[in-house]
MIDREN-730247 format. One line per 2 residues: number of its first residue (from 1); their letters; for each residue x, y, z of N, C-alpha, C, CB. Coordinates in steps of 0.001 Angstrom, whole numbers, plus 500000, padded with zeros to 6 digits. Each point is the difference from the previous one (the first is absolute). Glycine has a CB too. Example, Ala and Ser with C-alpha at 12.3 -4.5 7.8 and 13.67 -1.06 7.14 Angstrom:
% MIDREN-730247
1	as	513190 494310 507800 499110 501190 500000 500900 501200 500000 498108 498827 501246 | 501542 502223 498034 500820 501190 500060 499230 501090 500730 501184 499372 497855
% end
This chain:
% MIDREN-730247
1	xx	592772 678845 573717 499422 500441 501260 500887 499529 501145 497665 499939 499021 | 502276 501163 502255 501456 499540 500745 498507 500220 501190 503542 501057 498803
3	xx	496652 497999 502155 499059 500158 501221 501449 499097 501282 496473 499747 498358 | 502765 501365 502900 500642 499867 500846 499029 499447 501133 501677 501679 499016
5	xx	498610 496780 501737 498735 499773 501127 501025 499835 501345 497771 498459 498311 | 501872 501839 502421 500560 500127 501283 498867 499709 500766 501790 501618 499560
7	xx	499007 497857 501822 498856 499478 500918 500613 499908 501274 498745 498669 498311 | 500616 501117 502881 500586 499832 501114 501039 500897 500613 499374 498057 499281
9	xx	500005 503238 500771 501105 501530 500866 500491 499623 501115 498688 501921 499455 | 499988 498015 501111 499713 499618 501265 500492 501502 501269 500467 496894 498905
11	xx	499223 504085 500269 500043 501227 500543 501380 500408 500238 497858 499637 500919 | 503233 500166 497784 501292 500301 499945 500283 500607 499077 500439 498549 500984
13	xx	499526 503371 499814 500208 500823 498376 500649 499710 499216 499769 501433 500632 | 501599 498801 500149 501088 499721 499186 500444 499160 498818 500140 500596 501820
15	xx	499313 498455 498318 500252 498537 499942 498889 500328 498306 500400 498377 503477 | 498489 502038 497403 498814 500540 498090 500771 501199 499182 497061 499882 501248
17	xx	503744 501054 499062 500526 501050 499599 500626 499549 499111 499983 501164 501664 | 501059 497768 499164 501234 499416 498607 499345 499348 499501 502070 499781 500671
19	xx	496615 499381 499032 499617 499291 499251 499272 501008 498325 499772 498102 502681 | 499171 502692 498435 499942 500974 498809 501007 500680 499454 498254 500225 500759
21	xx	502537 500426 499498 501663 500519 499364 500129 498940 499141 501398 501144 502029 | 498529 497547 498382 500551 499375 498881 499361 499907 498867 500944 499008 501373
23	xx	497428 500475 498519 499288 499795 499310 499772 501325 499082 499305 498133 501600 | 501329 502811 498674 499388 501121 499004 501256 500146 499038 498260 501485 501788
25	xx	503155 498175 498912 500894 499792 499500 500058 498857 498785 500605 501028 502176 | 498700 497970 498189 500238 498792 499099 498410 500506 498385 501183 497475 503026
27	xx	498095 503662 497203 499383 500125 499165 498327 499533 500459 502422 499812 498528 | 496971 499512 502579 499254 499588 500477 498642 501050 499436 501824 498770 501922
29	xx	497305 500692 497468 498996 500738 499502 498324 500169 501112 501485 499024 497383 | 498690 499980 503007 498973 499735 501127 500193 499480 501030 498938 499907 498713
31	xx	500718 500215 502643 500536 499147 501059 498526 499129 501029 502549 502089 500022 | 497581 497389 499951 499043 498990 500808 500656 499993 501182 499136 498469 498247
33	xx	500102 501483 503026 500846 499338 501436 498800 498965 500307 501581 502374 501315 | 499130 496594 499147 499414 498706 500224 499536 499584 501290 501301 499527 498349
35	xx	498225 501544 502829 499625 499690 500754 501146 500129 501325 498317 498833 498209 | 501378 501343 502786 500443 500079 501420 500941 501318 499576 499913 497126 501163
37	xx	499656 503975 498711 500266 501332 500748 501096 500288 500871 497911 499971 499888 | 501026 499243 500880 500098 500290 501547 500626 499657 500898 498630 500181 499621
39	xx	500931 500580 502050 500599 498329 501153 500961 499859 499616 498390 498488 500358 | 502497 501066 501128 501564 498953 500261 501113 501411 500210 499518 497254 497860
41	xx	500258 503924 501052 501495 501025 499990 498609 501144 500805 502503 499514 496926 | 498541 501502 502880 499613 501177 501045 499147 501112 499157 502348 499664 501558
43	xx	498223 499974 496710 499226 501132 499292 498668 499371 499038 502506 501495 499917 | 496857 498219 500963 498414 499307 499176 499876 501397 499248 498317 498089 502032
45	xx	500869 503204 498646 499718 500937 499743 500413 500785 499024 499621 499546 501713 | 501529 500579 498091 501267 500993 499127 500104 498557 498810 501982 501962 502463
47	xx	497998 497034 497142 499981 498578 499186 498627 500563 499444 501378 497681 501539 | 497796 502379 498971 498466 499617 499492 499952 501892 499240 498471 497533 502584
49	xx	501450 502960 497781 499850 501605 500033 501067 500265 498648 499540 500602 503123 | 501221 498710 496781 501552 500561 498552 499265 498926 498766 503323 500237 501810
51	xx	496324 498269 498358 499470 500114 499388 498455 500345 499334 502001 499189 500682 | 497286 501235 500082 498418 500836 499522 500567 501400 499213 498221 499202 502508
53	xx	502931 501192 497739 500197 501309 499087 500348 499192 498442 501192 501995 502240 | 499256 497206 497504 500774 499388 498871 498724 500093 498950 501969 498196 501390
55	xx	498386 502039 497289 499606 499815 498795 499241 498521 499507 501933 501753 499818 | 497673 497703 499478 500078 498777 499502 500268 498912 500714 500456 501091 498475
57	xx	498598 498582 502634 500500 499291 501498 498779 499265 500294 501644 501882 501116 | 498482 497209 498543 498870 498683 500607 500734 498924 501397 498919 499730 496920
59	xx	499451 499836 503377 500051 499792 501528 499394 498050 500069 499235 503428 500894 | 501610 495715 499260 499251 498694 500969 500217 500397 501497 500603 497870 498251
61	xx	497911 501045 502617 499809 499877 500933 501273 499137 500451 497494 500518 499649 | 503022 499569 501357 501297 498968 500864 499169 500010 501182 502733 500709 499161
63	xx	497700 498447 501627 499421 499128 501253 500498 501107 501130 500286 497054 499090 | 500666 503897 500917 500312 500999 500862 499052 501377 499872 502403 498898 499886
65	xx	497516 501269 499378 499085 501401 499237 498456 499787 500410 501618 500218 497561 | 498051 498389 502659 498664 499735 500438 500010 499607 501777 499399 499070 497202
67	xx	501657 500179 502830 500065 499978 501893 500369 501066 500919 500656 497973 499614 | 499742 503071 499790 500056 501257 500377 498177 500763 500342 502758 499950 498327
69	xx	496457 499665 500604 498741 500328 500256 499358 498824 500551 499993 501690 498311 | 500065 497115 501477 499441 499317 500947 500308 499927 501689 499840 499004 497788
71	xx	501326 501438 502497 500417 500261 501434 499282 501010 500228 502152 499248 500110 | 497689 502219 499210 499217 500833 500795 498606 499619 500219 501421 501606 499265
73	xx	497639 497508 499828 499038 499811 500040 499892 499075 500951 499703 500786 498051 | 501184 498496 502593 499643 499138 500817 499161 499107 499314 500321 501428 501757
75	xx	500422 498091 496803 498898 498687 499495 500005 498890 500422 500015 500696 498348 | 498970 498402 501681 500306 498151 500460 500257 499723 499175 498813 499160 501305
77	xx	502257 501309 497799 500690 498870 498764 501165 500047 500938 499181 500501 497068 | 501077 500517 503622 501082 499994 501029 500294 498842 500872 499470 502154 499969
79	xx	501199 497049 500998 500057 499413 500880 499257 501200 501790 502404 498258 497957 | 497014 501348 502547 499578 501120 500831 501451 500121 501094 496870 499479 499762
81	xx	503777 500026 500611 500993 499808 500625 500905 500937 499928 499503 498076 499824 | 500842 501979 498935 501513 500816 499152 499510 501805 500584 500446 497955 496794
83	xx	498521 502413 503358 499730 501289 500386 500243 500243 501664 498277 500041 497877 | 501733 499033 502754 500682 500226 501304 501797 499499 500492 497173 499728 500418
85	xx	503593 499677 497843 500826 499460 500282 501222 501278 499510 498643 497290 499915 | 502520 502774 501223 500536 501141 499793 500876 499398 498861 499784 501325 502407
87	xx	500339 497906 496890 500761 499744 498829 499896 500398 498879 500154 498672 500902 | 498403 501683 499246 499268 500969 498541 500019 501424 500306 498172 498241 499317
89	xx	503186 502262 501584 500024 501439 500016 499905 500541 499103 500917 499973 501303 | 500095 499542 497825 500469 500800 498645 499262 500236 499209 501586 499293 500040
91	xx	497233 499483 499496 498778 500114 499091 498968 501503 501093 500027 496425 498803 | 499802 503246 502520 499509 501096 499441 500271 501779 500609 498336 497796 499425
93	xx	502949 502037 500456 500858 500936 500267 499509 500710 498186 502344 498607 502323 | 497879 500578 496808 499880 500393 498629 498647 500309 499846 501804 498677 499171
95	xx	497003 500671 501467 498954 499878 499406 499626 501980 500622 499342 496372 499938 | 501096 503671 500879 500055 501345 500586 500227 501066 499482 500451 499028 501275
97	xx	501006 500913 498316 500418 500830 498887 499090 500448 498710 501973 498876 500807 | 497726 499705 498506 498994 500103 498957 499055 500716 500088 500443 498331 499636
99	xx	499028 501656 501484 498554 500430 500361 500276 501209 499957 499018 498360 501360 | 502173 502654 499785 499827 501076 500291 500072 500750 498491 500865 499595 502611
101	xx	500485 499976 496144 499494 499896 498942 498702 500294 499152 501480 498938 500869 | 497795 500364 499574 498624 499950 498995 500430 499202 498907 498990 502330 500461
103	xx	502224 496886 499679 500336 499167 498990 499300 498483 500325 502318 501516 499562 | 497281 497856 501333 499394 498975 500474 499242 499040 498877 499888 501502 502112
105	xx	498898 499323 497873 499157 499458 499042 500494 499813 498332 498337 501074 501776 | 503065 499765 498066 500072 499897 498480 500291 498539 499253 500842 502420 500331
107	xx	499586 496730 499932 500035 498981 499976 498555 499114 499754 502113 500762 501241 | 496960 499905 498808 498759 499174 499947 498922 499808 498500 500240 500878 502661
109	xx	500867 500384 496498 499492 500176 498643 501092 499104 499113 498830 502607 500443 | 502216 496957 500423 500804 498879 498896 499667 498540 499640 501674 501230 500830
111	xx	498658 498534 497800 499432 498641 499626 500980 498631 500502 498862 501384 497785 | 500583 497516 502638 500731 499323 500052 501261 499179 498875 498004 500363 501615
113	xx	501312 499634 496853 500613 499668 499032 499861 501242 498870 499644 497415 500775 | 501631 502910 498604 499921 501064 498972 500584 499031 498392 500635 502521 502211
115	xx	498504 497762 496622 500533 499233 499110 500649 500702 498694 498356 498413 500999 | 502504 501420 498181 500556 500025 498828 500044 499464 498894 500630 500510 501213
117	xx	498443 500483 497924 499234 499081 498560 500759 500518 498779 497308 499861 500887 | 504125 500727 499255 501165 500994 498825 499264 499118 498514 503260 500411 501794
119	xx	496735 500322 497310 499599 499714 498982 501790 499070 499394 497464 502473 499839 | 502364 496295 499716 501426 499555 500037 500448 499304 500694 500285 501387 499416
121	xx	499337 499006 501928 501121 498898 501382 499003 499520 500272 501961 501094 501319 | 498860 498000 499655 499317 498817 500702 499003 500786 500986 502151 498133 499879
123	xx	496651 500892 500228 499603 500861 501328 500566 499886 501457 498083 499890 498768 | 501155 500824 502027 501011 500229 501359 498594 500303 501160 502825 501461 498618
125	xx	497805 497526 502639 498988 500312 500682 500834 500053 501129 497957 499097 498832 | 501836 501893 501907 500837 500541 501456 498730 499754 501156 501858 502328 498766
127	xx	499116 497313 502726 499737 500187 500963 500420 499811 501418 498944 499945 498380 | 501000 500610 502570 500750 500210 500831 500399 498374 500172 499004 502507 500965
129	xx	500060 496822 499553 500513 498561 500209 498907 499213 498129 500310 499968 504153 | 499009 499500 496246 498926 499397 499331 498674 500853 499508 500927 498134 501377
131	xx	497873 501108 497903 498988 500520 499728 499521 499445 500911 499975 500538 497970 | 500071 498562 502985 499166 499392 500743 499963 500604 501780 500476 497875 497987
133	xx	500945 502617 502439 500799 500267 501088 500883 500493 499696 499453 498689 500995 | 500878 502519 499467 501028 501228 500335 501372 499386 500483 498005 501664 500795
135	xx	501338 496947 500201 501690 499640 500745 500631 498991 499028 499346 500119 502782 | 499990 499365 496280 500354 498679 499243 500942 500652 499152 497810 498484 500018
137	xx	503898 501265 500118 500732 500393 498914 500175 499202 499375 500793 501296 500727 | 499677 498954 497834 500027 499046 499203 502223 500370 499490 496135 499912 499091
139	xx	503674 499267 500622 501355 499912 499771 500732 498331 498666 499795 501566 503205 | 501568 498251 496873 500099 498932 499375 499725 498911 500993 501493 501028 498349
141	xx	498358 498755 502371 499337 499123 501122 498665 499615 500037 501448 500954 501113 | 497925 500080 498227 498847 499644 499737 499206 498572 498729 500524 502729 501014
143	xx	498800 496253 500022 499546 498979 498998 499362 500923 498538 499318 498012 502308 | 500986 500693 496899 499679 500110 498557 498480 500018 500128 502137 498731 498889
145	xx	497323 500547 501537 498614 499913 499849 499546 501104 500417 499836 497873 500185 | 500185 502633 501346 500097 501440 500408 499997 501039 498997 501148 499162 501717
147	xx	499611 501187 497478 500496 500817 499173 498978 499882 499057 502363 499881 500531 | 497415 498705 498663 498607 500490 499334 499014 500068 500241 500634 499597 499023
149	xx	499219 500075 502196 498692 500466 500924 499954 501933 499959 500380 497343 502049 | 500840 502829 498140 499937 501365 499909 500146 501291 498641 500752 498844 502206
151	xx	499540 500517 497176 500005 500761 498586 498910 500316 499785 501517 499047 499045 | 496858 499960 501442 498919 500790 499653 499725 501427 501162 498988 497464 498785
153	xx	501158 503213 499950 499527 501065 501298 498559 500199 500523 501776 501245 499093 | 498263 499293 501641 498441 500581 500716 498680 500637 498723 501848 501060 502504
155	xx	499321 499495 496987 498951 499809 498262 499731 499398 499148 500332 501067 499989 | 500292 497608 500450 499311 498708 498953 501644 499947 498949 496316 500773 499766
157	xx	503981 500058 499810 501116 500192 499205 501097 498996 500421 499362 502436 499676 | 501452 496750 498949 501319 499548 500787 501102 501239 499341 499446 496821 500218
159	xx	501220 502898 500844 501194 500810 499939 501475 499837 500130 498351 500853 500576 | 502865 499584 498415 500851 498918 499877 501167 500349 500964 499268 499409 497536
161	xx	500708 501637 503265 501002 500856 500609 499093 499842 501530 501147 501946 497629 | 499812 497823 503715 498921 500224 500944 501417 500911 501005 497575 497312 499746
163	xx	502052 503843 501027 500766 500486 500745 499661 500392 501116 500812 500317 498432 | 499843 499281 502855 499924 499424 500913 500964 501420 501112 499601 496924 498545
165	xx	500589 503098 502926 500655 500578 500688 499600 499185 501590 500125 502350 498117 | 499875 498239 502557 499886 499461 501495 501148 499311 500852 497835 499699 499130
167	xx	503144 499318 499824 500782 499123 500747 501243 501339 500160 499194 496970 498933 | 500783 503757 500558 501191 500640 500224 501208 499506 499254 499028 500449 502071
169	xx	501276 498904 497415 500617 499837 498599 499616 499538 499054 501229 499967 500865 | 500140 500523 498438 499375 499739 497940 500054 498625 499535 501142 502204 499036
171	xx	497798 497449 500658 500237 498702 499091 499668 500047 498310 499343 498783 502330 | 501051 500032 497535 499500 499959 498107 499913 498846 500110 501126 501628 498420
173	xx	498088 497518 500532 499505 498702 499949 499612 500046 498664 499303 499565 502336 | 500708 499475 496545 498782 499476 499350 498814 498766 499907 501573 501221 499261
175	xx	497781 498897 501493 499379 498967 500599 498790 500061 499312 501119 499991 502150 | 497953 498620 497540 498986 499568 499057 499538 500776 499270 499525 498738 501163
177	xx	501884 502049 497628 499971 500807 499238 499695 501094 500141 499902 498634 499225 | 500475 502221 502415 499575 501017 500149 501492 500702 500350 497313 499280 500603
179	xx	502692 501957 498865 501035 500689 501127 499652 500680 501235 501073 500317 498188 | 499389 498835 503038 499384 500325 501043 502187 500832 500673 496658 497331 500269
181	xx	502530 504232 500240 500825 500927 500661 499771 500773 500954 500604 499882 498410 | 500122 499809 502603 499712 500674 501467 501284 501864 499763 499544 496454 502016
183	xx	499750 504177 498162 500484 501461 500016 501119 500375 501268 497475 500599 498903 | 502920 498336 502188 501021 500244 501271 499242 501192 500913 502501 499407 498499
185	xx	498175 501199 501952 499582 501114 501180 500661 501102 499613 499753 498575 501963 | 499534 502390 498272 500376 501512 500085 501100 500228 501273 497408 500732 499007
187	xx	501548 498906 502156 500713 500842 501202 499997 498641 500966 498985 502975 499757 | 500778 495780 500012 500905 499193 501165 500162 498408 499625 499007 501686 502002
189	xx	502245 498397 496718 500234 498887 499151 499944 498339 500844 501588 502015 498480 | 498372 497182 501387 500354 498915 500619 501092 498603 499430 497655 501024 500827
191	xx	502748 499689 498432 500937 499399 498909 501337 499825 500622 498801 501119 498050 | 501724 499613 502891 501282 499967 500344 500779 501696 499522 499859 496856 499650
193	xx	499213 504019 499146 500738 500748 499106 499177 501631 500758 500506 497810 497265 | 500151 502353 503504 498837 501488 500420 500064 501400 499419 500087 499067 502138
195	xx	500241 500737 496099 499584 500946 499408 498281 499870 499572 502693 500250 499344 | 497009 500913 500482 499001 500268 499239 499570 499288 499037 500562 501619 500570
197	xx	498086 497835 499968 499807 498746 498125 498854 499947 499479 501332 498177 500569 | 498262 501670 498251 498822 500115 499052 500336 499668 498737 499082 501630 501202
199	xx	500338 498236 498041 499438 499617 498568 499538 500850 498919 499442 498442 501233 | 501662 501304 497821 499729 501002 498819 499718 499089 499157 501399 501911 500319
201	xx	497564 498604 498872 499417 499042 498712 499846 500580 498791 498796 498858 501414 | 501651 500759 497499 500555 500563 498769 499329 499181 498763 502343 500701 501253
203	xx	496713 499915 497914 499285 499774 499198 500783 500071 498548 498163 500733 501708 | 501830 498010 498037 501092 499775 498555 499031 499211 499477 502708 499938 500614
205	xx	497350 500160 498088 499314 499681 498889 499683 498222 500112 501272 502307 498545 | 497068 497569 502038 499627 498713 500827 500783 499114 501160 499023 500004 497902
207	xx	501662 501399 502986 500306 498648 501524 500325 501488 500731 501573 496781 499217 | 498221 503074 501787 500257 501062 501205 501653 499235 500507 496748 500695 501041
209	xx	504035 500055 499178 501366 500018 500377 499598 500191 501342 501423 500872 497991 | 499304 498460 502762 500275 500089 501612 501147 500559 500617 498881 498212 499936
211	xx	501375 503131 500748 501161 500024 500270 499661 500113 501653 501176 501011 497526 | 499714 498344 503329 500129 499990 501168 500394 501265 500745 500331 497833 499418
213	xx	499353 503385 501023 500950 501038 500607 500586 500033 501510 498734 501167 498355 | 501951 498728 502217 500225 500087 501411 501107 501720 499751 499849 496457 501016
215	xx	499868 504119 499777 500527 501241 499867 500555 500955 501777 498084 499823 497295 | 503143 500386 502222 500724 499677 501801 499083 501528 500351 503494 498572 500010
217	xx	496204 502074 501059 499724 500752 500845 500733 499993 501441 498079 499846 498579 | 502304 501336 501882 500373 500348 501907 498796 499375 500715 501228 502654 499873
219	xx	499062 496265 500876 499178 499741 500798 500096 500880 501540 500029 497715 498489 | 500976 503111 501644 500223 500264 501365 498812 500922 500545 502605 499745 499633
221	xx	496609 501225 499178 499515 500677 500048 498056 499188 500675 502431 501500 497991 | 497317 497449 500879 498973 499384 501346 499964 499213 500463 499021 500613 499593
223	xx	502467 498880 500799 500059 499236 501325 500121 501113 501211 501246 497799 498795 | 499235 503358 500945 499691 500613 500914 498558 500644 500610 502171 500014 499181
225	xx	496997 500764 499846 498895 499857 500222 498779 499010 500513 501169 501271 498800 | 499726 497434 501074 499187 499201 501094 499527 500665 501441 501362 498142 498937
227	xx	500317 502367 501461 500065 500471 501626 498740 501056 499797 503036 499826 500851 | 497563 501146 498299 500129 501305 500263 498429 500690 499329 503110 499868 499937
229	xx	495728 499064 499744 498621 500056 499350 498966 499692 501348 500883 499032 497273 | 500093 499904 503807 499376 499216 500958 499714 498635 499701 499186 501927 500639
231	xx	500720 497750 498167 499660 498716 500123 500819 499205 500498 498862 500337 498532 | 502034 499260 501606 501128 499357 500507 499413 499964 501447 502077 500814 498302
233	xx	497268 500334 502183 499632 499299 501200 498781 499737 500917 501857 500664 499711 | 497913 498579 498688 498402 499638 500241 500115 498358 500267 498740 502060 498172
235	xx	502430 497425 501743 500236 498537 500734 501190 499338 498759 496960 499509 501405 | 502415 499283 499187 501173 498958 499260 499471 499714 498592 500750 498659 502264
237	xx	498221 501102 496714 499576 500312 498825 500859 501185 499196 497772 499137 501019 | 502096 501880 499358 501030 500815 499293 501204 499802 500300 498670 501443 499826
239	xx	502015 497817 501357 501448 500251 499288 500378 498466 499370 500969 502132 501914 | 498052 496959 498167 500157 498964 498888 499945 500351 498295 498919 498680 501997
241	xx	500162 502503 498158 499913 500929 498454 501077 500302 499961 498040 501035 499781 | 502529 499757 500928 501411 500926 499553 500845 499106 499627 499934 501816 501513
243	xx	500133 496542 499876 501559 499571 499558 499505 499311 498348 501412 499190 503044 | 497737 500103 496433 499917 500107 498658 500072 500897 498999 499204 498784 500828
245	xx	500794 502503 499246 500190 500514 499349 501851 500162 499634 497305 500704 500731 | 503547 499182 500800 501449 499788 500261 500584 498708 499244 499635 501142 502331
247	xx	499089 497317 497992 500465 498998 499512 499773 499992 498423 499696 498951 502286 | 499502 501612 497462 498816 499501 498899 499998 498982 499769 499917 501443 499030
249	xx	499442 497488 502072 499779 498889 500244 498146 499798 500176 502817 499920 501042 | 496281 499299 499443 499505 499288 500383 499989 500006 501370 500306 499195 498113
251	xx	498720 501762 503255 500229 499659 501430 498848 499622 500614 501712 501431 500146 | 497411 499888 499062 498746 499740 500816 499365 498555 499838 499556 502500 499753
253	xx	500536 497086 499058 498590 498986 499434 500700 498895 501231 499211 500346 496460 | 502051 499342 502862 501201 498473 500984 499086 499493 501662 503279 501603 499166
255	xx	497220 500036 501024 499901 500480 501885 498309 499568 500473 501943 502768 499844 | 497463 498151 499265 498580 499702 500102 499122 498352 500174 500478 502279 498580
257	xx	500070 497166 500084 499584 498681 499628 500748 499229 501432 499880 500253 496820 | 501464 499541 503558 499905 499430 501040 499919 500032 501045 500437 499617 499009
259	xx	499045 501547 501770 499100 500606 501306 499191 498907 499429 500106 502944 500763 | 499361 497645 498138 498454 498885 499998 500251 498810 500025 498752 501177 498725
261	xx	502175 497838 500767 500306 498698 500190 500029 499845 501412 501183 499748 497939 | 500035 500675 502764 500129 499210 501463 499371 501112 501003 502452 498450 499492
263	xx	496291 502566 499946 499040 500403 501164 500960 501056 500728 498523 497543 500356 | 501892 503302 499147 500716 500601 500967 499658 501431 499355 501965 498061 500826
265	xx	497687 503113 500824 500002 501082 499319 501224 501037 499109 498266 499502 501757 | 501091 501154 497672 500816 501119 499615 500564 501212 500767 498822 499259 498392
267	xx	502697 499885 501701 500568 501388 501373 501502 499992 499539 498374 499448 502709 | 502157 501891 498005 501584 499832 499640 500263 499052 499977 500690 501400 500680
269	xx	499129 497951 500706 500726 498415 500519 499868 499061 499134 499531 500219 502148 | 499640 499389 496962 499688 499120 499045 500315 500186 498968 498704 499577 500919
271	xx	501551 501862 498135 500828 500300 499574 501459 499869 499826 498284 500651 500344 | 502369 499660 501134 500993 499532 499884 500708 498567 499632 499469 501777 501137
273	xx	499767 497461 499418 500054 498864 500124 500220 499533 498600 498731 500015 502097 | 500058 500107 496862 499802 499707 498617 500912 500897 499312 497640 499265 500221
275	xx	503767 501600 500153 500298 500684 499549 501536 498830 500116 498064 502615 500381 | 502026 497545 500855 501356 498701 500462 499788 498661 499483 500346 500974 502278
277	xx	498704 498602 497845 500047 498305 499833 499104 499816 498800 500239 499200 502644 | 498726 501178 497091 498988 499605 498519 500400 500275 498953 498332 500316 500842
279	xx	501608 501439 499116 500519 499962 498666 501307 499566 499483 498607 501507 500143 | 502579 498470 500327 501096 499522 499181 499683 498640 499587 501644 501409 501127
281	xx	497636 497791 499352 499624 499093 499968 499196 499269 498644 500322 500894 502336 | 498764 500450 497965 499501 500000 498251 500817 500359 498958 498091 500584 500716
283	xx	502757 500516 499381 500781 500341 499008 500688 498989 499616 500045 501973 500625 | 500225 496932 500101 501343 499101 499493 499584 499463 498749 500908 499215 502276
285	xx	499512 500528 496443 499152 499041 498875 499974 498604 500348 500668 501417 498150 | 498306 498055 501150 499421 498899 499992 501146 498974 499501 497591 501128 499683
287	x	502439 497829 500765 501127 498744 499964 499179 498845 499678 501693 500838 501835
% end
């Protein structure tokens, strides 16, 4: 059995195109996507819409696919703030799109955890982040104890395979006898590597094979559609999306987290700033 899981588009056709091209190429019998669709690129709509036509196509909940509907709803799981703050153009520049769509709500019939009981292999339990939380990635970083905290799944079941997405890159681990594997990003890597990336899993006689895929794609095509969709000029949020998608780095979470440390809003100017003096700062390795 050959299965293909992908996760994290983040509304970058292109970027899902070469991934599927590849996966059908490599023999891929089923494909799972692991959550976040959506949000950050320009093609939520045309992402979400290519795959609902697909064959043999299962769905986890991701933390984007649901804040897309919680922004329109104006829920108090929300911060009430973020709806008058022009930094969340982009969210709901998208949430817009979705809607006019009628694609909005689809997201509300997906499960948070999908499992794998192959007669033979190990079992396998997927999810965008955790069974517990969508944002919790798991990775080789992740504590041991953690890990067997998490093998039980939500069905009581332990499970010896756990697969993971959200951080935006691939990991592998074997940790308190589990194989714990993060699937990377579709459409906005954070690895340093800004091809196309996901997880092929290969069913051999008692162990699932892991193969890592990163697969090059033209980015020129939606970095341009940033401009040329509008989002780009729905503020400074989207073109922190785009330049990650350029870096395939890590911008928003960095930028975000330290506004919130030293209290400062979210504006070009602060941006810039964390662009000149913070981040290289972080990048340097540890001594």
């Amino acid at each position: 059995m050959r299965l293909a899981i992908i996760a994290d588009i983040h509304g970058n056709l292109d970027a899902l195109d070469a991934v599927l091209g590849d996966a059908r190429s490599q023999g891929a019998e089923r494909l799972i996507v692991n959550g976040d669709v959506v949000n950050r690129g320009p093609d939520s709509v045309a992402a979400l819409e290519r795959l609902l036509q697909l064959p043999a196509v299962s769905f986890t909940l991701g933390n984007h696919d649901d804040l897309l509907r919680l922004w329109q709803a104006r829920s108090p799981a929300l911060p009430a703030d973020w709806f008058a703050d022009p930094f969340w153009g982009a969210t709901a520049w998208s949430t817009a799109q979705l809607e006019r769509a009628g694609l909005l709500d689809v997201p509300a019939a997906w499960p948070m955890t999908l499992s794998l009981g192959e007669p033979g292999l190990p079992t396998v339990l997927i999810a965008h982040g955790t069974t517990d939380d969508y944002r919790e990635g798991i990775s080789e970083r992740t504590p041991a104890e953690r890990i067997g905290q998490l093998r039980q799944g939500p069905d009581g079941a332990e499970y010896s395979v756990l697969v993971g997405s959200h951080i935006h890159r691939p990991a592998q681990a074997r940790t308190a006898g589990t194989l714990v594997l993060n699937t990377g990003s579709v459409g906005s890597p954070a690895n340093g590597d800004p091809r196309a990336q996901y997880l092929l899993l290969t069913g051999t006689p008692g162990v699932w094979q892991p193969d890592f895929r990163a697969v090059p794609y033209e980015r020129s095509a939606v970095l341009a559609r940033f401009a040329s969709s509008g989002l780009l000029s729905t503020g400074l949020s989207a073109e922190i999306f785009r330049q990650e998608v350029i870096t395939a780095r890590s911008l928003y979470t960095p930028y975000w987290l330290w506004t919130e440390e030293q209290g400062l809003p979210r504006t070009v100017s602060t941006w810039e700033t964390f662009l000149r003096s913070v981040l290289p700062i972080a990048r340097e390795p540890a001594r």
